[in-house]
VMD Tcl script that draws the C-alpha trace (Angstrom):
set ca {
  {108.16 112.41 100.23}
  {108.22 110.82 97.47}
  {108.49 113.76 94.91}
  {111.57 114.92 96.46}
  {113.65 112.17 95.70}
  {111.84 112.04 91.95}
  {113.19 115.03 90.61}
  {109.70 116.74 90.37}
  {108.59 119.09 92.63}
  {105.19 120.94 93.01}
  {104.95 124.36 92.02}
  {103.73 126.85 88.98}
  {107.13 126.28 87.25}
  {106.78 126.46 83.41}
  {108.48 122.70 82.25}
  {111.09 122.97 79.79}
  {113.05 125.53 81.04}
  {113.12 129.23 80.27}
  {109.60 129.64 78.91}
  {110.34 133.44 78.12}
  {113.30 133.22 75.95}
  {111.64 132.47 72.84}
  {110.06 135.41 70.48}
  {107.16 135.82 68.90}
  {106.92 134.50 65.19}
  {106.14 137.79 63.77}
  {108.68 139.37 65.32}
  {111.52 137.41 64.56}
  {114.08 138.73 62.77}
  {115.30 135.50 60.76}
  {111.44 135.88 59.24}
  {111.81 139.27 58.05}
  {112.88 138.40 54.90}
  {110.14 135.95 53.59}
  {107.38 138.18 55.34}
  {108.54 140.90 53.49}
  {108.15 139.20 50.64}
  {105.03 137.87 50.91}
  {103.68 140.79 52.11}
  {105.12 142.74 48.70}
  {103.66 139.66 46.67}
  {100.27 140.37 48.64}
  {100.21 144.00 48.09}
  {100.95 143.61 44.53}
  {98.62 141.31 43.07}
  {96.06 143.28 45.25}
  {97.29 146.29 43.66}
  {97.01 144.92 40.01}
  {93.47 142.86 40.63}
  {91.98 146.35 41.72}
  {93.42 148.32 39.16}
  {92.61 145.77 36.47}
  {89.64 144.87 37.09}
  {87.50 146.22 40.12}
  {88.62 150.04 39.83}
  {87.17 149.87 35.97}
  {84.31 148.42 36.66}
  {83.27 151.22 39.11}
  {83.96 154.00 36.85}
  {82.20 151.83 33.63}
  {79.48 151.75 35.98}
  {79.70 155.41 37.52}
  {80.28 157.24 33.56}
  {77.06 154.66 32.56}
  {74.88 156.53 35.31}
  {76.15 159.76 34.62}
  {75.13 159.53 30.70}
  {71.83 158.28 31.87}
  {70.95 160.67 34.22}
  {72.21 163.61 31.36}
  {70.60 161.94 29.02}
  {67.05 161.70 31.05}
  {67.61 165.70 31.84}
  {67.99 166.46 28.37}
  {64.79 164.68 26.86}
  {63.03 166.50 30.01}
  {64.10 169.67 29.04}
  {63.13 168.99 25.16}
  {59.87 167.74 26.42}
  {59.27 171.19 28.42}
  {60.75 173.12 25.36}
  {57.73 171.23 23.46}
  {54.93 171.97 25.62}
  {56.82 175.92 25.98}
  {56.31 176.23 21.83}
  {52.82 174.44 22.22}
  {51.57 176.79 24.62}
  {53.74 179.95 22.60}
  {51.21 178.70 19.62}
  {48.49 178.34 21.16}
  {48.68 182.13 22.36}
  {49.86 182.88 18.98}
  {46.69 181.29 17.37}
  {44.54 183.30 19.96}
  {46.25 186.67 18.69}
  {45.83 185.81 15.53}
  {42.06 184.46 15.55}
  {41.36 187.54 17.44}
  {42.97 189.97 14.84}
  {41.39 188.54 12.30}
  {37.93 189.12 14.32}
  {38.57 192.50 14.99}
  {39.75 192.93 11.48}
  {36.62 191.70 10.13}
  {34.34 193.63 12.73}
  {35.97 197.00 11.63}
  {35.45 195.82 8.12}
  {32.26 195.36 7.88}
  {31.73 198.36 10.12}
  {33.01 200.25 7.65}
  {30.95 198.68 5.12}
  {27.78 199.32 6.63}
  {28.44 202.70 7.38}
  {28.97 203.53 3.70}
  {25.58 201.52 2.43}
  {23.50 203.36 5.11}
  {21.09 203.16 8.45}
  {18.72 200.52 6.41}
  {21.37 198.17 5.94}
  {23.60 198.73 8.55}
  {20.96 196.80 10.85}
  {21.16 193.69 8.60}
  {24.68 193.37 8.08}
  {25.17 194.18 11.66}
  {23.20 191.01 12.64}
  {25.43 189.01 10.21}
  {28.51 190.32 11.94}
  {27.51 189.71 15.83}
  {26.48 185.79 14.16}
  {29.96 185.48 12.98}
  {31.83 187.00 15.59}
  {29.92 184.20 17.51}
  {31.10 181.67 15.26}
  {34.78 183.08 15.64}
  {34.35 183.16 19.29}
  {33.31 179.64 19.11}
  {35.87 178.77 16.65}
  {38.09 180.45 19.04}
  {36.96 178.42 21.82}
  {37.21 175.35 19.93}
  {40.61 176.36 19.04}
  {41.94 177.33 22.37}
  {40.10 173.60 23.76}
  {42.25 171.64 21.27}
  {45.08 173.89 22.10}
  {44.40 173.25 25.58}
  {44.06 169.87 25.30}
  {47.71 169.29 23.36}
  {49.38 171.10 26.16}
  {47.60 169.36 29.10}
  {48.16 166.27 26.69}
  {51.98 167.30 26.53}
  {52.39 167.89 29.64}
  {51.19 164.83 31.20}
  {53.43 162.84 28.91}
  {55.97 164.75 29.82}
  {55.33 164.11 33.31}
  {54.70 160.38 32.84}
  {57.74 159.75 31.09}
  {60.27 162.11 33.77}
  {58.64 159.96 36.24}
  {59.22 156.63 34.48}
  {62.45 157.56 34.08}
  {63.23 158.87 37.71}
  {62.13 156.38 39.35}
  {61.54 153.10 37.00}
  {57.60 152.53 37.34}
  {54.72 153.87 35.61}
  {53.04 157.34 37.17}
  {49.47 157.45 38.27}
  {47.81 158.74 35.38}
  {44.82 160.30 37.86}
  {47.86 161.87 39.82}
  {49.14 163.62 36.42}
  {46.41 164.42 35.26}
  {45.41 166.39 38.94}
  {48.60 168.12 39.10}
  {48.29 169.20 35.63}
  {45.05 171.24 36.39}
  {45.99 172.44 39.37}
  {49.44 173.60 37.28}
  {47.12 175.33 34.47}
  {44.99 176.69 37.12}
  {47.35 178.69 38.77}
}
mol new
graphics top color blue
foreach p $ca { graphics top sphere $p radius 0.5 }
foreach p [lrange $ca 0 end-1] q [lrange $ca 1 end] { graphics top cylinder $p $q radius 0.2 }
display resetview
């Protein structure tokens, strides 16, 4: 037996001695000192790189999106207050155009009354011709009226949707939803 009479002997013993008696680094109290002071170090120049720079950034970035997104809602709502006055004088045309019709049927109503049977006839032929024509200039009118709006509105509808969403709108798209929209 050789070990015996070594010194060694065979077993799970831990060499050098107490293997239990020292601490653990973190918790040692002669370290206390310089880890709190790294750790205030730490937590300050994280404090003063956030609130100097990435903190600023954020709300640059957050107030830049808010004024975009106000400003897109307020051109919309211009845009719609354009095609509401369109549309107001566009009705406002049709009033008027069909005044003036009735103003020149009772007219020359009157008139033909006064001259008699004979020429009542003739002048009455006149009339229905240009009440035609004002019906057709009515028509005309209320097609390019028509036409402004619808034109209007799929502008505005383009450029809501260019600015929503950052690519150009399907024109055939628009242009279906804007019919169905007038045809309702």
């Amino acid at each position: 037996m050789a070990n015996e009479h070594d010194g060694h002997s065979a077993g799970t013993e831990v060499p050098g001695g107490a293997g239990h008696a020292d601490v653990f680094p973190p918790f040692d109290t002669t370290h206390f000192s310089s880890q709190l002071l790294w750790l205030a170090l730490t937590f300050g120049a994280l404090y003063l790189l956030m609130s100097k720079v990435a903190l600023p950034r954020v709300a640059g970035i957050l107030e830049h999106r808010e004024s975009t997104i106000s400003g897109d809602l307020d051109k919309a709502a211009q845009m719609q207050k354009q095609a509401d006055d369109a549309g107001k004088a566009y009705e406002k045309t049709l009033a008027d155009a069909k005044a003036k019709a009735q103003a020149m049927g009772q007219e020359a109503g009157s008139r033909l009354a006064a001259e008699g049977e004979a020429k009542r006839k003739t002048i009455e032929g006149e009339l229905n011709a240009k009440l035609a024509d004002a019906e057709t200039q009515i028509a005309a009118t209320r097609a390019a009226a028509m036409s402004n709006v619808d034109g209007i509105a799929r502008d505005a509808a383009a450029a809501i949707v260019q600015q929503l969403t950052g690519t150009a709108a399907n024109a055939d798209a628009i242009a279906a939803a804007v019919a169905a929209a007038r045809n309702s």
